[in-house]
C-alpha positions as CSV (number, residue, x, y, z in Angstrom):
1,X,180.7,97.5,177.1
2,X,178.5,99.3,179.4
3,X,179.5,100.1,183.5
4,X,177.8,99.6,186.6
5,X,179.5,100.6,190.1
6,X,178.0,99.8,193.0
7,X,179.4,100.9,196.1
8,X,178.4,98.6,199.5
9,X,179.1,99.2,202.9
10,X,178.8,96.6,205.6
11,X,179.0,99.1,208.3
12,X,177.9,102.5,206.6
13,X,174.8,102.7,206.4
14,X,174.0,104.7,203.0
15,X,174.8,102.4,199.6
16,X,176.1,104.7,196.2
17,X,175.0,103.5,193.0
18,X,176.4,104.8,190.1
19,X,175.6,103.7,186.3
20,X,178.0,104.7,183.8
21,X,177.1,105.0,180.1
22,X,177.4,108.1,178.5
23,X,176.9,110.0,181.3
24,X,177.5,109.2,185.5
25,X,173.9,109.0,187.7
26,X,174.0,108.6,191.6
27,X,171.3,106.6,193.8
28,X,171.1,106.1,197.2
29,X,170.1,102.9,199.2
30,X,169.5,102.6,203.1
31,X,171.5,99.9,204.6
32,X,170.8,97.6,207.7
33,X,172.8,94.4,208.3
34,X,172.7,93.4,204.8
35,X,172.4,95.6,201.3
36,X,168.8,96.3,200.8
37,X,167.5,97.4,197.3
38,X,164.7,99.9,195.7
39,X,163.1,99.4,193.0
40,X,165.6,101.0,190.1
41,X,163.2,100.7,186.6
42,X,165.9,103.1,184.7
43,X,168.7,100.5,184.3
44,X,169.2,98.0,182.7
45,X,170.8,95.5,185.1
46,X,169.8,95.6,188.8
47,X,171.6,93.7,191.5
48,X,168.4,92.4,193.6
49,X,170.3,90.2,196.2
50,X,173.9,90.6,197.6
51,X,175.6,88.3,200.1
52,X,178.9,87.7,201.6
53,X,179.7,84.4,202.9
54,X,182.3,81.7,204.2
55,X,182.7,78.3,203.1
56,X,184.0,75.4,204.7
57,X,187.2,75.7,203.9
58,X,186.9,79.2,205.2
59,X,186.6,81.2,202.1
60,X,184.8,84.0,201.4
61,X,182.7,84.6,198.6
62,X,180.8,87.6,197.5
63,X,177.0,86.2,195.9
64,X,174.5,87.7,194.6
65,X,171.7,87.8,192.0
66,X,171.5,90.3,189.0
67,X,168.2,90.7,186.9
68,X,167.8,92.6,183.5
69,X,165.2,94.8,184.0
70,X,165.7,96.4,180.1
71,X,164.2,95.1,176.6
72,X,167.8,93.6,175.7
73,X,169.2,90.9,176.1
74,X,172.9,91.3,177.6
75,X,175.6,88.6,177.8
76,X,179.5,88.5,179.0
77,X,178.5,89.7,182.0
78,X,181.4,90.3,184.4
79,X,180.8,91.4,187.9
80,X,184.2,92.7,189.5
81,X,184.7,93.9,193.6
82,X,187.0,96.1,195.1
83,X,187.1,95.5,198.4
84,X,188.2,98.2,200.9
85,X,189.5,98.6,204.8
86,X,187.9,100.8,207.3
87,X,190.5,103.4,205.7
88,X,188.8,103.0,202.4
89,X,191.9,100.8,200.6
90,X,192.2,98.7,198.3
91,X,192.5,95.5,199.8
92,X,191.6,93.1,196.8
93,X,190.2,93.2,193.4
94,X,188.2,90.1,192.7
95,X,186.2,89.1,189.6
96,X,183.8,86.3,188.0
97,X,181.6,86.0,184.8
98,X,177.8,85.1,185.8
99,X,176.7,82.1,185.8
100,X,174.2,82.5,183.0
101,X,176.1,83.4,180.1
102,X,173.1,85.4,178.4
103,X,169.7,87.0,179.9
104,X,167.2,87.9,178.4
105,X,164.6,90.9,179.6
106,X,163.2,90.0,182.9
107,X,165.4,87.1,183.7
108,X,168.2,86.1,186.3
109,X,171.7,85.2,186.7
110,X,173.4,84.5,190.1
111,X,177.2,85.0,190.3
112,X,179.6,84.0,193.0
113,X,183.1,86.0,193.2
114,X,185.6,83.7,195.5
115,X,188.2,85.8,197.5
116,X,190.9,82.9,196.9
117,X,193.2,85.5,199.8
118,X,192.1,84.2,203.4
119,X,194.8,86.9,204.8
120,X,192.0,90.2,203.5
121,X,189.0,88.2,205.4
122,X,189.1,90.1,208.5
123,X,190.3,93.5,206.9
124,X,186.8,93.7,204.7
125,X,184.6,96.5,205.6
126,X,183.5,98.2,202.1
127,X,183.3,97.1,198.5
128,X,182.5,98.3,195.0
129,X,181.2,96.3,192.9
130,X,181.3,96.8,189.0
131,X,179.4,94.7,186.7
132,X,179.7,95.1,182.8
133,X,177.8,93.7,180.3
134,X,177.7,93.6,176.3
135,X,174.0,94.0,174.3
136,X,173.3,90.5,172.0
137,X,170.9,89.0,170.5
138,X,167.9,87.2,172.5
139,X,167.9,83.6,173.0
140,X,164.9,81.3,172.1
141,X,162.7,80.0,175.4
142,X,162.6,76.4,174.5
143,X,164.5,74.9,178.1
144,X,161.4,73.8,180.3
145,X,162.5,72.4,184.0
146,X,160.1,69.7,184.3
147,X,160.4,67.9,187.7
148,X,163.1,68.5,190.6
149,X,163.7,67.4,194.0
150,X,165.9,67.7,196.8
151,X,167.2,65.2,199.0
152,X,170.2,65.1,202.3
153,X,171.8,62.2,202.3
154,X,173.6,60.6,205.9
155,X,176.8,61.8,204.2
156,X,175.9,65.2,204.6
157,X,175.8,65.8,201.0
158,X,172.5,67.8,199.9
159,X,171.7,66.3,196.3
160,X,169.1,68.5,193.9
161,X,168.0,66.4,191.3
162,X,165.4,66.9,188.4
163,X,164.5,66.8,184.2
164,X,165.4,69.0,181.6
165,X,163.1,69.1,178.5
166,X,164.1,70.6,175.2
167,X,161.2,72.1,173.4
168,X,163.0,73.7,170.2
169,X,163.7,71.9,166.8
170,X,167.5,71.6,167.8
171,X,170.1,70.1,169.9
172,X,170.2,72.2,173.5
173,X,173.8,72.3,173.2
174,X,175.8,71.9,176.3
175,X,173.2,72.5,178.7
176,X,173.4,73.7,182.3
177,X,171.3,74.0,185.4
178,X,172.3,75.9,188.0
179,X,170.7,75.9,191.8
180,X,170.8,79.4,193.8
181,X,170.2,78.0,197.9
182,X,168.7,79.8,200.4
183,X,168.4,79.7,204.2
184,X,165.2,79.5,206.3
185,X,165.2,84.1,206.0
186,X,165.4,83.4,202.6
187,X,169.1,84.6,202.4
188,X,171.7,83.2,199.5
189,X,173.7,80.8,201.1
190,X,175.6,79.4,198.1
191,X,175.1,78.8,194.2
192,X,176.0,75.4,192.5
193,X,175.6,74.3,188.8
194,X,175.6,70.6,186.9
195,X,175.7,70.0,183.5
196,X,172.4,67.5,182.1
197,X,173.1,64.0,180.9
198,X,173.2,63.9,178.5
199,X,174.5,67.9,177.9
200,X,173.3,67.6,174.5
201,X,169.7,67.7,174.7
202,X,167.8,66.1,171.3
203,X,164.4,67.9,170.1
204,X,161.7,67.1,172.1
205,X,163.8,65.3,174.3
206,X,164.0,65.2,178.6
207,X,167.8,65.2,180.2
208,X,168.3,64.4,183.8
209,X,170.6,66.6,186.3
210,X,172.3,66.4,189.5
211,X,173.5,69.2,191.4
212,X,175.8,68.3,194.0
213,X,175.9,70.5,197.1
214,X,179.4,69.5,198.9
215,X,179.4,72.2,201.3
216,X,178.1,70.9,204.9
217,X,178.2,74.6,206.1
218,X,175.3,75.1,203.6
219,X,173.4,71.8,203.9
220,X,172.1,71.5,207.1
221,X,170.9,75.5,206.5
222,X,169.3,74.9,202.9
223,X,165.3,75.9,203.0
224,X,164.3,76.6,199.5
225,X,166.2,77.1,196.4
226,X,165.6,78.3,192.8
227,X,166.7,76.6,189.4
228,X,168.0,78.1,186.3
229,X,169.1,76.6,182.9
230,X,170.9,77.7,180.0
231,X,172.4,76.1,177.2
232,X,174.8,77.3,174.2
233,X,171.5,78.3,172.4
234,X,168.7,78.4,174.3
235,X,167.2,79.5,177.9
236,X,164.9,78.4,180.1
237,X,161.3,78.9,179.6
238,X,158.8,81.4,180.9
């Protein structure tokens, strides 16, 4: 199992990173309002976009977007957070798997880390974040997203809808497509995921999805968003 530690602050403005394999390297990051990144070619998994929101139920969650910038692919993929006061404690320790399971070279995976402890909310000023992965073997391209649209309905529910098609010589089994929202500054705003109907995708066959976004704090904000899918044994195509 390999170690990343990231270390943000939301009112310092210098970011640590430190990667942990054999051996311990430091980077440093300048810091504005929100976490900005340069470009970090020596590792292997890069956190590219870090957010931290409220829901409508007044929730916090940390999101973000990790890419693989190696020649592996990596799966079980579990990003954890330590969040800290303006004392540096411990406040919570908070963890998710990603929401793709594997990812291959050059690809993405959001996650989304809910603080389920309202009473921390206002006592957040630092966190660490450490993200640990496992090396497996790559997973065929055969997952193409073949049409998608977006619609907000006079409920207030935003609905993305689109096609699946499964290009390899076997079942896509239990296929997933997941939606990563942004706002109008192209900031994450929320990630949301629906399984295909059917989940088992035949060769050569399209699957339709609906992606449900319940939240009405994100709706009326949504400008653009990005689709992903995965399935027990394949990924989406380049």
């Amino acid at each position: 199992m390999i170690n990343k530690i990231i270390q943000f602050s939301i009112n310092n403005p210098n970011i640590k990173i430190f990667l942990t394999m054999l051996m311990v390297t430091s980077l440093l990051f300048s810091y504005t309002n929100k976490p900005s990144f340069s470009e970090n070619t020596n590792d292997d998994l890069e956190i590219i976009k870090i957010n931290l929101i409220e829901d409508q139920n007044k929730y916090k969650h940390l999101i973000g977007i990790i890419q693989n910038n190696g020649n592996k692919t990596t799966n079980q993929i579990i990003v954890s957070t330590n969040f800290l006061d303006v004392n540096k404690k411990s406040i919570g320790n908070f963890s998710k798997q990603t929401e793709l399971r594997a990812l291959n070279p050059n690809e993405i995976t959001p996650f989304d880390i809910l603080i389920f402890d309202k009473k921390i909310n206002e006592k957040i000023n630092d966190y660490l974040v450490n993200v640990k992965y496992n090396i497996t073997n790559p997973k065929d391209k055969k997952l193409v997203i073949v049409s998608d649209n977006s619609k907000l309905e006079i409920t207030g529910f935003y609905f993305i809808n689109g096609d699946i098609l499964n290009t390899g010589d076997l079942y896509s089994v239990n296929t997933n497509v997941i939606s990563i929202v942004y706002n109008k500054n192209n900031e994450m705003i929320g990630v949301w995921e629906a399984l295909t109907e059917p989940f088992d995708i035949p060769p050569s066959t399209t699957a339709s999805f609906t992606i449900p976004i319940t939240d009405k704090t994100q709706n009326f904000q949504i400008s653009n968003y990005t689709l992903l899918t995965e399935s027990g044994n394949y990924s989406i195509s380049d």
